[in-house]
C-alpha positions in Angstrom: 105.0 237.0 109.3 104.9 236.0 113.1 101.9 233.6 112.2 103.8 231.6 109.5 106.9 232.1 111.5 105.4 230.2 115.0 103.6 227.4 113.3 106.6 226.3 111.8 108.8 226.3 114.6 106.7 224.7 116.7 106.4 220.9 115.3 110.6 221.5 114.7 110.9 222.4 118.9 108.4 219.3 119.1 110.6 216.7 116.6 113.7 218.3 118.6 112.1 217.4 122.1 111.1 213.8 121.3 114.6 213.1 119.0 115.9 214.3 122.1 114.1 212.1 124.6 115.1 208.7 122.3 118.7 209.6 122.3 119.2 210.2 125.9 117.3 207.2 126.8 119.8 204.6 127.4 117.8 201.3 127.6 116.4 201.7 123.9 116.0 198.2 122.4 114.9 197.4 118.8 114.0 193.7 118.5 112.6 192.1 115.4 111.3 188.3 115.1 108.6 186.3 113.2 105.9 183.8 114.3 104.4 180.6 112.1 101.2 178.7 112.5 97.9 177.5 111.6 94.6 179.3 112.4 90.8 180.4 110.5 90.0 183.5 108.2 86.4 185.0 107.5 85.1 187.4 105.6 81.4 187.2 104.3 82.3 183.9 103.9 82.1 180.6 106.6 85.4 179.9 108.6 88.2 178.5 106.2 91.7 176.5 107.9 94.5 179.1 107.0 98.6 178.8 107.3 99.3 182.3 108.8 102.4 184.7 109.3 103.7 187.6 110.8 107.2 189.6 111.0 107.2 192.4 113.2 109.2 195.0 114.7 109.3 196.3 118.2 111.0 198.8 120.3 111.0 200.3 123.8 110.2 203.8 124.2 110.5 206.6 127.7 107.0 207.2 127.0 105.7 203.6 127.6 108.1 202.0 129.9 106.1 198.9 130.9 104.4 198.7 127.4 106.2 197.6 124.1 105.3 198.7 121.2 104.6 196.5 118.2 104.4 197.0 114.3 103.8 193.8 112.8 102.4 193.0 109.1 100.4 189.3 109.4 99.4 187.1 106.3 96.9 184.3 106.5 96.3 182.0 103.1 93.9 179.1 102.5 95.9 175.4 103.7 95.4 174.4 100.1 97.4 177.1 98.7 100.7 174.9 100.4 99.6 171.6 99.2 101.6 170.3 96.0 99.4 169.4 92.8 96.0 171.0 94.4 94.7 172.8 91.3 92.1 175.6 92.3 91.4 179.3 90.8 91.9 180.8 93.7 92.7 180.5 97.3 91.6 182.9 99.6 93.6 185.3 102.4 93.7 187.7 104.3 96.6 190.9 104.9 97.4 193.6 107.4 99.0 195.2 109.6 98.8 195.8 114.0 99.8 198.1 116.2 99.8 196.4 119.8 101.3 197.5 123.1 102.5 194.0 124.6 103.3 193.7 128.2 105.5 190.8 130.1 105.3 189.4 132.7 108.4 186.9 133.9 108.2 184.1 135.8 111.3 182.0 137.5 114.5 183.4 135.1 113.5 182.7 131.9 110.2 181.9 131.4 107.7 184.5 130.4 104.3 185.5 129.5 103.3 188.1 127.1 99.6 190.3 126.4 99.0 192.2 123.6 96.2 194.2 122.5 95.7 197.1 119.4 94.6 198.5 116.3 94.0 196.3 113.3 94.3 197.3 110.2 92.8 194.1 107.8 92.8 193.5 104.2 89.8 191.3 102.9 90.7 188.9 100.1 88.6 185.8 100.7 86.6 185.7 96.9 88.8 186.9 94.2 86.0 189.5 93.4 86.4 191.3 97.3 89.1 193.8 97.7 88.6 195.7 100.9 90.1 197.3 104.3 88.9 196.6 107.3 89.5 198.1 111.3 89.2 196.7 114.2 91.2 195.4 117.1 93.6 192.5 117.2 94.4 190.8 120.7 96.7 188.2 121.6 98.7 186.1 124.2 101.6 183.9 124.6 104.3 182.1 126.7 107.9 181.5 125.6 111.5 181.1 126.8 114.0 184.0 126.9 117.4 182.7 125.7 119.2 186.2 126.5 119.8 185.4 130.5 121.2 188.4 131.5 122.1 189.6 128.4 119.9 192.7 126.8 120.4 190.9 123.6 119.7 187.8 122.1 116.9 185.3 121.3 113.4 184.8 122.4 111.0 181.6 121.4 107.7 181.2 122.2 104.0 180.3 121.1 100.5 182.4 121.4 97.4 182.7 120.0 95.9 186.0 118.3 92.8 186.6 117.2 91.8 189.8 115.1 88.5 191.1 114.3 87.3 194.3 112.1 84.2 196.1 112.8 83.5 197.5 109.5 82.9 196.8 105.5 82.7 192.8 105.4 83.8 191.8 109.4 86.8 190.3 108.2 88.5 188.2 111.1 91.4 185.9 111.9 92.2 183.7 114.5 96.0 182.3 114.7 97.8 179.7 117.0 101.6 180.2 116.1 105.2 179.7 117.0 107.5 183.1 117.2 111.1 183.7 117.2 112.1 187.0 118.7 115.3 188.5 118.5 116.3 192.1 120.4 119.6 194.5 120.7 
């Protein structure tokens, strides 16, 4: 009975220690945004022009405190998928989901300057017959304004580049330039 009975208690001290350590931090932050813009997708197929987007969450933790965390899903479709009475069978994209640790850097008040780098996690859809995950890494950088002043909450605009590669199945890849709206409390 002592066998089953310290296994079990263990990962509940564990979940207790780490609840613990989120609710006594008193900085936490959650911010949310979404970035816009035009980039390339790849599979086993040349480069194609794509529209791509992202929504993401983010939030500080006591573990990292000069590293955000960053969950974001990106999508990133063929430009003729947008353009009206452009009749095709199919238009090709690409799906997935990162997990960066982005670090800033300010500069004067307002202005700042953001790294990101992390796991990739890519879905390959670029011939309607291919169906398959990809992982790899995904790094990216941008510059922006933060509209929050003083404040902890509030607004955040900027633009960046990311590019995102898989090492595995059919090397899927994207590269993005994009326009982001952040906003944090």
């Amino acid at each position: 009975m002592k066998n089953i009975y310290i296994p079990i208690n263990f990962p509940l001290i564990l979940l207790f220690v780490f609840f613990f350590c989120f609710i006594s931090y008193a900085q936490l932050r959650i911010g949310f945004g979404a970035s816009i813009g035009g980039g390339t997708i790849k599979g086993e197929s040349p480069s194609i022009g794509a529209f791509t987007t992202s929504i993401f969450i983010e939030t500080n933790t006591v573990l990292f405190l000069e590293v955000t965390p960053r969950l974001s899903f990106i999508y990133a479709r063929d430009f003729n998928a947008i353009i009206p009475n452009f009749r095709k069978p199919y238009f090709p994209f690409v799906q997935g989901f990162t997990l960066k640790g982005i670090a800033t850097q300010y500069f004067e008040n307002q202005i700042f300057i953001e790294e990101g780098v992390g796991l990739l996690a890519l879905n390959d859809r670029t011939f309607s017959d291919t169906d398959v995950w990809g992982y790899g890494v995904v790094l990216s950088i941008s510059a922006g304004w933060d509209l929050r002043g003083f404040n902890l909450s509030g607004f955040k605009l900027g633009a960046g580049v990311e590019f995102g590669i898989t090492f595995n199945s059919t090397l899927a890849r994207y590269s993005s330039l994009y326009l982001y709206l952040n906003y944090t409390w």
